[in-house]
Structure formats: structure tokens, C-alpha cells
C-alpha positions, -999 to 999 in steps of 0.1 A, spaced: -922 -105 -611 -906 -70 -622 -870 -75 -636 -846 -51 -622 -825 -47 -656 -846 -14 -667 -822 15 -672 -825 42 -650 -831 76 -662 -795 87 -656 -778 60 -674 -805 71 -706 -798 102 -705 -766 96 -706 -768 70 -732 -779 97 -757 -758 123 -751 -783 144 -727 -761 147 -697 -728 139 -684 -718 115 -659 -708 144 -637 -743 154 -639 -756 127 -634 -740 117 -604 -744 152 -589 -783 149 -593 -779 117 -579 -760 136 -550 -785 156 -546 -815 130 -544 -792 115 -516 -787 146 -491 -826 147 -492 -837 163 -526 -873 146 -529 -876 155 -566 -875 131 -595 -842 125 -611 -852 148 -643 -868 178 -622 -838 182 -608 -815 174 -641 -840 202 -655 -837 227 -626 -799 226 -626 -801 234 -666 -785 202 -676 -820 184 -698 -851 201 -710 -881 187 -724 -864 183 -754 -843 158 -741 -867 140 -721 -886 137 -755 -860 120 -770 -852 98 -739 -885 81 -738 -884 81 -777 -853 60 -772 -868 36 -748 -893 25 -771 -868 12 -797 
């Protein structure tokens, strides 16, 4: 059975500095008014992550 403590992108992100919570919760805005885009193609269309940080993010997760 899957556990449901696995950190969402937005909380990693923010967890190493990538984005804000302002941006995070606006992505998450977004995804909520009908956005059908993942969390961090729409964190990278607005400007706020690149690959760079999703690099790092996933780097992170493995620690």
C-alpha cells in the first residue's frame, strides 16, 4: 500500500529555495481553475524553476 507522506513537488521546491510559497500556491491556483499541466511545466512557463532546479529537486529526493 502507497504511503501518502511523499512531498509534493511544491513543498521540494520550496524546500530548496527554488520557489516561493507565493509561487507555489499560484501554480497551484492555476492547476485548480483547470490548468491540465504538471505542477513544474507550469512553475517553468511562469519563469519561476528551470531545469536547473528541477535537477537539483530530484537530486534532493534521493538523499
Amino acid at each position: 500500500m502507497e504511503e501518502h507522506t511523499a512531498e509534493k513537488i511544491g513543498e521540494g521546491l520550496k524546500r530548496i529555495g527554488a520557489m516561493t510559497e507565493e509561487q507555489v500556491n499560484e501554480v497551484l491556483e492555476l492547476q485548480k481553475k483547470g490548468d491540465k499541466r504538471l505542477f513544474g511545466e507550469i512553475a517553468i512557463s511562469l519563469g519561476y524553476i528551470d531545469d536547473e532546479a528541477i535537477r537539483k529537486y530530484i537530486e534532493s529526493k534521493g538523499n
